[in-house]
C-alpha positions in Angstrom: 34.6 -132.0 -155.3 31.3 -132.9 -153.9 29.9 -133.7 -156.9 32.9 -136.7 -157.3 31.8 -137.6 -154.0 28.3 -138.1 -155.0 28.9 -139.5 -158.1 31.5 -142.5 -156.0 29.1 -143.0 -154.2 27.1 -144.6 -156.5 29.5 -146.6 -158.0 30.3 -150.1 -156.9 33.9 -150.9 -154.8 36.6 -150.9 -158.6 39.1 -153.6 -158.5 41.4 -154.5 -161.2 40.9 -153.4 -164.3 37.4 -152.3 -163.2 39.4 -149.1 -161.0 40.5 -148.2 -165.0 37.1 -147.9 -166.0 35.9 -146.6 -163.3 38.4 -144.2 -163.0 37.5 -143.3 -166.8 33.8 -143.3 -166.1 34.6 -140.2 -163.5 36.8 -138.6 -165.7 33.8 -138.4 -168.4 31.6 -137.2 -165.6 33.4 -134.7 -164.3 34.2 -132.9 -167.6 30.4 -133.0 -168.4 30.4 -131.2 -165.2 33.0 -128.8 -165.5 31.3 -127.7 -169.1 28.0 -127.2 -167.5 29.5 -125.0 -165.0 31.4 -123.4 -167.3 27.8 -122.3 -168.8 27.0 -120.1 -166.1 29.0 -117.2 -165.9 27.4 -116.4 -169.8 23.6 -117.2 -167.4 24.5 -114.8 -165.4 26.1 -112.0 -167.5 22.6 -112.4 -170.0 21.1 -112.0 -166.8 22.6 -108.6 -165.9 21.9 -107.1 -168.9 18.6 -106.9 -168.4 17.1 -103.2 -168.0 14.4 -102.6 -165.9 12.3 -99.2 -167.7 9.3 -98.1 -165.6 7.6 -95.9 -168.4 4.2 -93.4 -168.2 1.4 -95.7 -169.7 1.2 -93.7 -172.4 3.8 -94.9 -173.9 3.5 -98.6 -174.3 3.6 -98.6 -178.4 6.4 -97.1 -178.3 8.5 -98.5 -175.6 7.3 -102.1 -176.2 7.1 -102.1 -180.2 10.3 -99.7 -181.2 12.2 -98.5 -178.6 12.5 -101.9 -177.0 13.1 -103.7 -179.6 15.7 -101.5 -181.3 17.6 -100.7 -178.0 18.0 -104.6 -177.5 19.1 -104.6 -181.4 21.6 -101.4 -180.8 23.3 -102.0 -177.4 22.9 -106.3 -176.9 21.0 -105.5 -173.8 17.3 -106.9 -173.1 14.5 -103.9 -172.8 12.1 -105.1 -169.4 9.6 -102.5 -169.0 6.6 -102.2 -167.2 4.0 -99.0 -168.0 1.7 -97.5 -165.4 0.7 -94.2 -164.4 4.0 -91.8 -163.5 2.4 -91.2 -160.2 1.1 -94.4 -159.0 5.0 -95.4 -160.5 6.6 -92.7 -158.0 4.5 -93.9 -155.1 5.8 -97.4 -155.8 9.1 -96.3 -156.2 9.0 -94.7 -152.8 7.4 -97.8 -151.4 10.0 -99.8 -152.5 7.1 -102.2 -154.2 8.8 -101.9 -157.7 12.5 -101.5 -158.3 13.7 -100.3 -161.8 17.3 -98.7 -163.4 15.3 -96.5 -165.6 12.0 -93.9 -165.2 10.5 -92.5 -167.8 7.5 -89.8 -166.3 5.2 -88.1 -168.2 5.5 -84.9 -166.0 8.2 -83.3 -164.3 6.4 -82.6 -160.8 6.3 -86.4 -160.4 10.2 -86.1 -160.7 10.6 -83.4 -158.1 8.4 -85.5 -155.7 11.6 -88.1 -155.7 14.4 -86.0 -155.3 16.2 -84.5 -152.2 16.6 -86.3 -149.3 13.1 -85.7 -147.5 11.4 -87.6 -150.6 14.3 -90.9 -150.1 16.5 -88.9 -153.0 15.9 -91.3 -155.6 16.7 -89.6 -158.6 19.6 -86.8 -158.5 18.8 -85.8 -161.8 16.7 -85.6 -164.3 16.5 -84.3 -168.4 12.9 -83.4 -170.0 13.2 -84.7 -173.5 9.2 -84.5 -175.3 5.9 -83.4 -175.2 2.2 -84.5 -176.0 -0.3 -82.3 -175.8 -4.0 -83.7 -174.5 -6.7 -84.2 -177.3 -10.1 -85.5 -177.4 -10.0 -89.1 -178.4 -13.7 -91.0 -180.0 -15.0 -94.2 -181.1 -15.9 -93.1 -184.8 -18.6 -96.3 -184.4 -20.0 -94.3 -181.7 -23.5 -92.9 -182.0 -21.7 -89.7 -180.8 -19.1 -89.3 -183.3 -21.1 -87.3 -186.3 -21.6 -84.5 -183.3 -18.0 -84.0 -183.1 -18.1 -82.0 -186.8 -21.1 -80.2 -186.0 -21.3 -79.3 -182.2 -18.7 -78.0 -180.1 -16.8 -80.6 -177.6 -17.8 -79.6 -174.6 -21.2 -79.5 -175.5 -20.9 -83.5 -176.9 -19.7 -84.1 -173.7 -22.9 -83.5 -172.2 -24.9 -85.5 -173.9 -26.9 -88.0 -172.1 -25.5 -91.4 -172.5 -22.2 -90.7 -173.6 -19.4 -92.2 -172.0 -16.3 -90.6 -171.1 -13.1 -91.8 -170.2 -10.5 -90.4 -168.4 -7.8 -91.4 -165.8 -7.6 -91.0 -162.0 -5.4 -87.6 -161.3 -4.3 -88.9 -158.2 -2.5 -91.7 -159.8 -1.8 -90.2 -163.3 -1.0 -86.8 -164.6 -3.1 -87.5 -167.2 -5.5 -86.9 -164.8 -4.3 -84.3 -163.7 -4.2 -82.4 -166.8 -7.6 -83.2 -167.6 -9.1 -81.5 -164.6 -6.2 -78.2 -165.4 -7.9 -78.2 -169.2 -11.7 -78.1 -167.8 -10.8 -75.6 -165.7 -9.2 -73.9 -168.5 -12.7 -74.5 -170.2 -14.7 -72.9 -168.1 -13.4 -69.8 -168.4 -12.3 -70.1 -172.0 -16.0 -70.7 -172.9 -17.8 -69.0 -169.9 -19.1 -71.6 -168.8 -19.5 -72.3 -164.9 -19.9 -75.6 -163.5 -18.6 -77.5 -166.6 -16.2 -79.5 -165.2 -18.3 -80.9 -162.7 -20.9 -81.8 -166.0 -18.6 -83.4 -167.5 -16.1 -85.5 -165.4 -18.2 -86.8 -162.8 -17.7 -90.1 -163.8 -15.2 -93.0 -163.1 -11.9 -93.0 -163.9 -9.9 -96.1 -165.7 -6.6 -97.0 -165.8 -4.1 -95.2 -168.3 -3.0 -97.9 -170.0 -6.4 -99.8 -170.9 -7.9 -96.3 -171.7 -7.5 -96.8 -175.1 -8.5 -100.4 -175.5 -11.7 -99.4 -173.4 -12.5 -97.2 -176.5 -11.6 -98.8 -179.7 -13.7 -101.6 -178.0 -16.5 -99.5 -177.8 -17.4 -99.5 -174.2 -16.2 -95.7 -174.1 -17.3 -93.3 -176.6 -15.1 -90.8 -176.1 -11.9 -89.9 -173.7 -9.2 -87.8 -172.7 -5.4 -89.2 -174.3 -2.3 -87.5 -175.1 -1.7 -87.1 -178.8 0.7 -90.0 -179.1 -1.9 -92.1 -178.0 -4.7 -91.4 -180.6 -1.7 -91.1 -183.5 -0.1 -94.8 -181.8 -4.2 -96.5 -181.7 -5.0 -94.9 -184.8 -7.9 -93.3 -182.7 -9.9 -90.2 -184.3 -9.4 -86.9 -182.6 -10.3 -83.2 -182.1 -7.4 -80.7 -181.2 -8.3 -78.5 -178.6 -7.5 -74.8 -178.5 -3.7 -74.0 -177.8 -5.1 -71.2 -175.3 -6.2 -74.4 -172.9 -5.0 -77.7 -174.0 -2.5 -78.7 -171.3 1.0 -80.8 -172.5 2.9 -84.0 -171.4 6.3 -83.4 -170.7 8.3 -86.4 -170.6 11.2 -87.1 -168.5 13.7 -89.5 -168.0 16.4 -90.5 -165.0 18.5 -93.1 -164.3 17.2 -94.3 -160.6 19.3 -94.3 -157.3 20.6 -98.1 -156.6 19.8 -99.1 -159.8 20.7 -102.7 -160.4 22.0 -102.2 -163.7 23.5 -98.4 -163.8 25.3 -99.1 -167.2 22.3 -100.7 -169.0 20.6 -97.9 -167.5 23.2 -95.4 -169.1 22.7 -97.0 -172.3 19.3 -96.7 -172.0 18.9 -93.3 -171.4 21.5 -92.8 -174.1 19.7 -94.4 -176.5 15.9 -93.0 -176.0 17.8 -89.3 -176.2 20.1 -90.1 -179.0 18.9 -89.6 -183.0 17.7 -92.8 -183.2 15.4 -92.8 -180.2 14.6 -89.0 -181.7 13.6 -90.4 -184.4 11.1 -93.4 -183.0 9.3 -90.2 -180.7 8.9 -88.3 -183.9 7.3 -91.8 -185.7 4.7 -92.0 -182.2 2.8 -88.3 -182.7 5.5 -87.0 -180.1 7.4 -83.8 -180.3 10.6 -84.2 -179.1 11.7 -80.8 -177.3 15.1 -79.3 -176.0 16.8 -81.5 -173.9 17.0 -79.8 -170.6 18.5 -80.7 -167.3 16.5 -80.4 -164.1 18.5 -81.3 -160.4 22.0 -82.0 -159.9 23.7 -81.8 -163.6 27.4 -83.2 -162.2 25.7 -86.0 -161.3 24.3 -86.6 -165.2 27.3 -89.4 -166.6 29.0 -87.4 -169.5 28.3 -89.3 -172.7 24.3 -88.3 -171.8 25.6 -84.7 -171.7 27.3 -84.9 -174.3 24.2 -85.6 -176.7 22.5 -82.7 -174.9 24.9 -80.6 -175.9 25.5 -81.9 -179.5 21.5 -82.0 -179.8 21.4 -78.3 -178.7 
């Protein structure tokens, strides 16, 4: 109606045959109108199926170049996802800086530290599907990689000059691990005081760790195993007595925008296909398990638990 107002408006006073064409003129306007407004529902539905993922940095290869891309493929949905560090992601979750439907940690604690009531309860829920565990990633241009086949790692590590990479434990459990594994270290190879030789240093962020080394201002750093197998990065296994894991989780987040593209998410990243795209990134995909309030889990994601079981 306002627009036929607005549109009379501009036309001049019809008489005679004029209020014909005039009348005809409207008529042609107004179903150009209608049409266009008949366009936006399909705006707005294209709109809402977008899926917000927050996912642990270390998984931007597979999120953004497979996961993504086949969920949109799969379900008709549109995969938005933004990496970071689990914990700096939790923190902004509680903050209410970032808003997602989806969370994908790379540690269960960070999970815990959202649930219940006393942390804003926002997850209810939440299902441990893979693990990683940390390896020692190098720059095979660097002057220090020949010393990785003849000397052991810890003792690389001290080398004068080398450069050593490794993320901020209060904002990534990367980080974390890294310290736990050192620690490990010590002891494993009775050797006090190495941890302070060897990490005191700046951190960098998780998710240009990897970039900082292949271009060579890092010789060497700390990543998760999908991370060197995803960058194609040479690495040295640790010893299974002290090299710490990712575990990865994923929930479906309280006032989620989008809980049903956030169902079919989840669905999808557990189901064989997503499975299958962990297996493809260096990840070993574990027994799905259950962690919180399992009544709350909708029932087609429990029911590929249990079929994957």
């Amino acid at each position: 109606m306002l627009f036929r107002q607005k549109l009379a408006q501009t036309l001049p006073e019809p008489t005679g045959t004029h209020v014909r064409r005039a009348g005809s003129a409207l008529a042609c306007a107004a179903a150009v109108f209608a049409a266009a407004v008949a366009l936006l529902p399909l705006q707005t539905a294209s709109a809402a199926g977008t899926v917000n993922v927050l996912y642990a940095g270390s998984l931007v290869n597979l999120m953004e170049h497979d996961v993504g891309p086949a969920f949109d493929k799969a379900t008709g949905y549109r995969f938005k996802g933004y990496a970071g560090g689990s914990i700096a992601l939790a923190n902004q979750i509680k903050g209410n800086l970032r808003q997602g439907d989806a969370f994908v940690s790379a540690s269960p604690k960070v999970n815990d530290g959202l649930m219940n009531a006393a942390n804003g309860g926002w997850e209810r829920w939440y299902i441990t599907f893979a693990q990683s565990p940390l390896v020692i990633g190098y720059n095979a241009s660097s002057k220090f990689a020949a010393e990785f086949k003849t000397k052991p790692w810890y003792q690389v590590l001290q080398e004068p000059g080398i450069r050593i990479g490794r993320t901020a434990p209060a904002l990534d459990p990367k980080g974390a691990l890294t310290l736990t594994l050192m620690k490990h270290a010590e002891a494993f190879y009775d050797s006090p005081g190495l941890s302070e030789k060897i990490l005191g240093r700046p951190s960098v962020p998780e998710d240009l760790e990897p970039t900082l080394l292949q271009s060579g201002a890092l010789d060497v750093g700390f990543f998760y195993s999908t991370e060197t197998a995803d960058a194609k990065i040479p690495m040295l296994a640790l010893p299974v007595a002290i090299a710490p894991k990712a575990i990865y989780t994923v929930t479906i987040l309280r006032n989620t925008p989008n809980p049903e593209g956030a169902n079919k998410f989840v669905a999808y990243l557990l189901g064989g296909d997503g499975r299958n795209l962990l297996k493809r990134h260096g990840l070993d995909p574990q027994e799905m398990h259950i962690s919180g309030d399992a009544s709350a889990v909708p029932r087609n994601i429990k029911a590929i638990i249990d079929e994957a079981k």
